[in-house]
C-alpha positions, 0 to 999 in steps of 0.5 A, a space after each residue: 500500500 502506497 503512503 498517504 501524500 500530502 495535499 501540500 506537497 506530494 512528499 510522502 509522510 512515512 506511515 508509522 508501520 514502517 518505522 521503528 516502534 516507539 522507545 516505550 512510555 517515555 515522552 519525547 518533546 521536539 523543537 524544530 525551527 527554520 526560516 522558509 520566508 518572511 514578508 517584508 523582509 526579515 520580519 515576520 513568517 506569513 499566516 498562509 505559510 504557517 497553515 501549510 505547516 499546520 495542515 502537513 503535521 495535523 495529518 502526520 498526527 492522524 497517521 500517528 506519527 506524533 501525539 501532538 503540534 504546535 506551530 508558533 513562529 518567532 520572528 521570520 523563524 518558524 517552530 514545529 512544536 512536537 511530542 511523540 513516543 520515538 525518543 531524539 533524532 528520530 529519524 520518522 520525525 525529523 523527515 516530518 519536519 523537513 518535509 513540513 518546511 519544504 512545503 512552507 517554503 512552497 507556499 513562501 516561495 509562490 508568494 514571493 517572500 523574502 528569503 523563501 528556504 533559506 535554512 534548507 541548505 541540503 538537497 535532500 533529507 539524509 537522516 535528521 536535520 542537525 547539519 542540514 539548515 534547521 536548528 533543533 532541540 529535544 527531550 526525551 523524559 518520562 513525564 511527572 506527575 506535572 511536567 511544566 515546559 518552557 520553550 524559548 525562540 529566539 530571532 536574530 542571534 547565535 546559539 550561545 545567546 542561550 549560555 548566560 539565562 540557562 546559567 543563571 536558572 540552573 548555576 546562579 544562587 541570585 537568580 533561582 532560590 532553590 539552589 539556596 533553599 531547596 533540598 532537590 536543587 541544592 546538589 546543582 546541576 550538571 553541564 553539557 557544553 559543546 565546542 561548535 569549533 572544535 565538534 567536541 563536548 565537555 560535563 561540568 558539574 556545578 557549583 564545584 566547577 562554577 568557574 571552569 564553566 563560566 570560563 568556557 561559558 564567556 567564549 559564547 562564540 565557541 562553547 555552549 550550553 547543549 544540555 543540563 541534568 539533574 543531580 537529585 533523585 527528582 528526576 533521573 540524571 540521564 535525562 535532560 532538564 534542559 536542551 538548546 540548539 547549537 546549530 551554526 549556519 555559517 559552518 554548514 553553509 560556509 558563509 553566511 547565510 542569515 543568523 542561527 536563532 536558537 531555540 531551548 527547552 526548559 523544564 519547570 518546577 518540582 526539583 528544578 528551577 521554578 517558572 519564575 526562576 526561569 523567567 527571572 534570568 530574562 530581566 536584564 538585556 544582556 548582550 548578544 552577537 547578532 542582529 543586522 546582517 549578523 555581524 553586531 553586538 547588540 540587547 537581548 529584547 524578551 517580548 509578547 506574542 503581539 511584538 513577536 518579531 524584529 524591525 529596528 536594524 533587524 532587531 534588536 535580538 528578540 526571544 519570544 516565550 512559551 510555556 507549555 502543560 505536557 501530559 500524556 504526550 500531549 500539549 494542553 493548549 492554550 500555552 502560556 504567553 510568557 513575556 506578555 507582562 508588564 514586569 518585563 517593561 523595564 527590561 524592555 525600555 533597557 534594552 531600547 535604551 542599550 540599542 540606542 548605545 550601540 547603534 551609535 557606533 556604527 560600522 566600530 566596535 564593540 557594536 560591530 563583531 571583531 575581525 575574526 567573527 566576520 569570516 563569514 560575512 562578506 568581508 572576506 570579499 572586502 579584504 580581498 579587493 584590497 590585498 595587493 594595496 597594502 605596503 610593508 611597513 618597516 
């Protein structure tokens, strides 16, 4: 029997008798996001591009490849929310999200949006999407009795835009109380942070190695936070509290190719970081590298849905927030709104107040990357014209 196609596209969805069965009763939550086009430029992902990604996984969910969607966009970045039963990198999964973004970026592509498939930097699928174009982030958990979620998107920055919050909710005594007060978040937690350079990983345990981890954290450019576990018996220690895509365009691409927006997984409450915890860490706009044409330092503005998306030189960074009932690997709806507050309007009005600063320098540094994180722009091509100008200096 031939597999159902879908109407948006003519791809198969592959059935789910054809696939490996599922790892057991566990609930994997997958967070799976590229940028197919946008209107207006880098703004936002069109209503009618969204549908076509509805439609593809509402019928993937009655063939029973997932148990559950929810697209979202932050920015000109689209978000395939997704819980099923196969455990991370599943590769039944992954080609449904490629398959989702290819027929989007359809859709994009015969509205003429600007940047119509530009995280789909491979010709086919090959297995799952890490090294492809889109970024992704999962957690494979057995749920508790309450299994809160926070997702965050972020537009127009780099993966280790993430390195600073994820630190402060799970490292930081003055951000989280429960590292103070709670016997389960007393012990700490445990880092995965990665070399994207050097395609290598590190375990750091907190707090008695807070120092080597912030050491490598600061180098945002070149280590970042992949995962973080739980030292208490809360939650069992294989299984990640917390998951941050750590993609990077420019190496899989070669050159740039638009900004990586990274995406994050956070689990909530019950032994681990409160919400509020969690939502504390975004308080302050602290720095990232990023925005217009991804080459300057600019602040980390959180926002409500209804300002969900970047205007001023592309920016400034947004991160966008969702906060999610997971049960029975399914997504009790509505999500949470999470920077929808007004307690967030001082971090806000800040962060206009530091894009202010930094724009003023212009094409100088600091608000402008340095050299050597400009190897993907189109500087190289600037230096290049001018190489046989230079004379020896004696």
């Amino acid at each position: 029997m031939r597999n159902k196609l879908n109407m948006a596209g003519g791809h198969p969805i592959p059935r789910e008798r054809n696939m490996p069965k599922a790892t057991g009763s566990k609930t994997t939550l997958s967070l799976i996001k590229a940028d197919v086009g946008s209107i207006a430029g880098h703004q936002v992902v069109h209503p009618q591009v969204m549908d076509a990604a509805r439609a593809n996984l509402k019928e993937a969910k009655s063939l029973g490849v997932i148990e559950d969607f929810y697209v979202t966009s932050a920015g000109d970045d689209m978000e395939l929310i997704m819980t099923h039963r196969k455990g991370e990198d599943n590769r039944q999964v992954h080609e449904l999200a490629w398959l989702t973004f290819e027929k989007a970026t359809k859709v994009a592509k015969d509205l003429h949006l600007y940047g119509a498939g530009q995280d789909l930097l491979a010709d086919a699928f090959s297995g799952n999407v890490r090294g492809m174009g889109p970024g992704s982030a999962e957690i494979e958990m057995v749920e508790r009795p309450s299994e809160p979620v926070a997702i965050f998107m972020m537009d127009k920055t780099e993966p280790g835009a993430f390195n600073l919050p994820i630190f402060r909710m799970f490292g930081d005594p003055f951000n989280s109380a429960g590292l103070v007060i709670d016997t389960a978040m007393h012990m700490g937690f445990r880092f995965e942070v990665w070399d994207i350079k050097e395609h290598r990983r590190i375990f750091l345990n907190c707090p008695e190695e807070m120092y080597d981890l912030l050491m490598f954290l600061g180098a945002k450019g070149r280590y970042v936070i992949k995962r973080v576990y739980a030292r208490s018996d809360k939650v069992p220690q294989d299984e990640p509290v917390a998951c941050v895509s750590t993609d990077k365009l420019s190496q899989i691409a070669g050159k740039y190719v638009g900004k990586d927006d990274p995406v994050a997984l956070v689990r909530a409450q019950s032994g681990l970081p409160g919400m509020g915890e969690i939502l504390e860490a975004w308080s302050w706009p602290f720095l990232v590298s990023g925005w217009n044409r991804g080459s300057h330092n600019g602040p980390v503005m959180v926002v409500g849905e209804k300002n969900n998306r970047t205007s001023r030189f592309d920016g400034p960074p947004r991160c966008f927030g969702l906060g999610f009932q997971v049960t029975n690997a399914h997504l009790i709806l509505p999500p949470v709104d999470l920077f929808d507050d007004p307690a967030f309007e001082p971090a806000r009005k800040q962060a206009a107040e530091i894009a202010d600063y930094m724009r003023r320098h212009g094409p100088f540094e600091p608000h402008r990357l340095p050299m050597d994180e400009m190897e993907y722009t189109t500087m190289p091509e600037l230096m290049e014209k001018h190489k046989g100008k230079w004379e020896s200096v004696k």
